[in-house]
C-alpha positions in Angstrom: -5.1 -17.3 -29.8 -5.4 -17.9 -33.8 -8.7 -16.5 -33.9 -8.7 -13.1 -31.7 -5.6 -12.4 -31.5 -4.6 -12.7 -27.6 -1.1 -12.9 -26.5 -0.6 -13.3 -23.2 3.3 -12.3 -23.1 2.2 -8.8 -23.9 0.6 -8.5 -20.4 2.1 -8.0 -17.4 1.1 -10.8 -15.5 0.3 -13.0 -18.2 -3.4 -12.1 -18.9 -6.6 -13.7 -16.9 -8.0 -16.8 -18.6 -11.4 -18.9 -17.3 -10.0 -22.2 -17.4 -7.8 -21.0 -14.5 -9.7 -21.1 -11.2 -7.6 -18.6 -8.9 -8.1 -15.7 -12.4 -11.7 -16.8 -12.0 -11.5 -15.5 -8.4 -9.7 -12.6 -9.2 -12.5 -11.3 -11.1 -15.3 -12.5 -9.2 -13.6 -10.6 -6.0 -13.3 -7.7 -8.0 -16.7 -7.5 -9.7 -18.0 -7.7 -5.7 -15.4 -4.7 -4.6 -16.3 -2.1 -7.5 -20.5 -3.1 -7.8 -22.4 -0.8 -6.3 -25.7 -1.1 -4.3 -27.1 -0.9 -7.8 -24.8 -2.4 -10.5 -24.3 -5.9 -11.3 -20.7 -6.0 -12.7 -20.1 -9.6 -14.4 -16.8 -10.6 -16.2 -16.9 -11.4 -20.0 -14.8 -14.2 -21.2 -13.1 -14.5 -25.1 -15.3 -17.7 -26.5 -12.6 -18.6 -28.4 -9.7 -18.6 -26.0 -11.0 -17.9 -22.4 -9.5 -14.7 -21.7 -11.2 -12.4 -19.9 -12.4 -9.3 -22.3 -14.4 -7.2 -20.3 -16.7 -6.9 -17.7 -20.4 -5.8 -17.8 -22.0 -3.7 -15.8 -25.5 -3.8 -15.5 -28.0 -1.2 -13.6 -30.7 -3.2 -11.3 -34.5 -2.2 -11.8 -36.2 -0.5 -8.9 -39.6 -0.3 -8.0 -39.7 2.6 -7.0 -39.0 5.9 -9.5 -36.1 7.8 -8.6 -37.9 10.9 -6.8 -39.9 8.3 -4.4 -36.4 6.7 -3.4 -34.6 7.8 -0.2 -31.2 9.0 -0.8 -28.1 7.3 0.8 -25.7 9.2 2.3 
């Protein structure tokens, strides 16, 4: 990519782009693997190009404070 920079012969396998839907899988399946019960973790796509630049994980709110909630275990 001219503007950012990306080259995908310096990956492995070729880097992970949105336009390509089994990449768009790959990170959706592992966003659900590595979440836990209170993380949303969402894949972050290059504007320019596509490619996948990060992902973001993001804590859910509870309603409860943490010395009313039960502990799992």
């Amino acid at each position: 990519c001219k503007v950012c920079g990306e080259d995908p012969t310096e990956r492995g396998s070729g880097g992970m782009y949105k336009n390509k839907r089994e990449d768009k899988k790959l990170a959706k399946d592992y966003c659900e693997r590595t979440a836990n019960f209170n993380q949303i973790v969402k894949p972050v796509w290059k504007p320019c190009c596509g490619a996948l630049d990060y992902y973001s994980v993001r804590m859910k709110k509870s309603k409860d404070p943490l010395w009313k909630q039960k502990l799992k275990s």
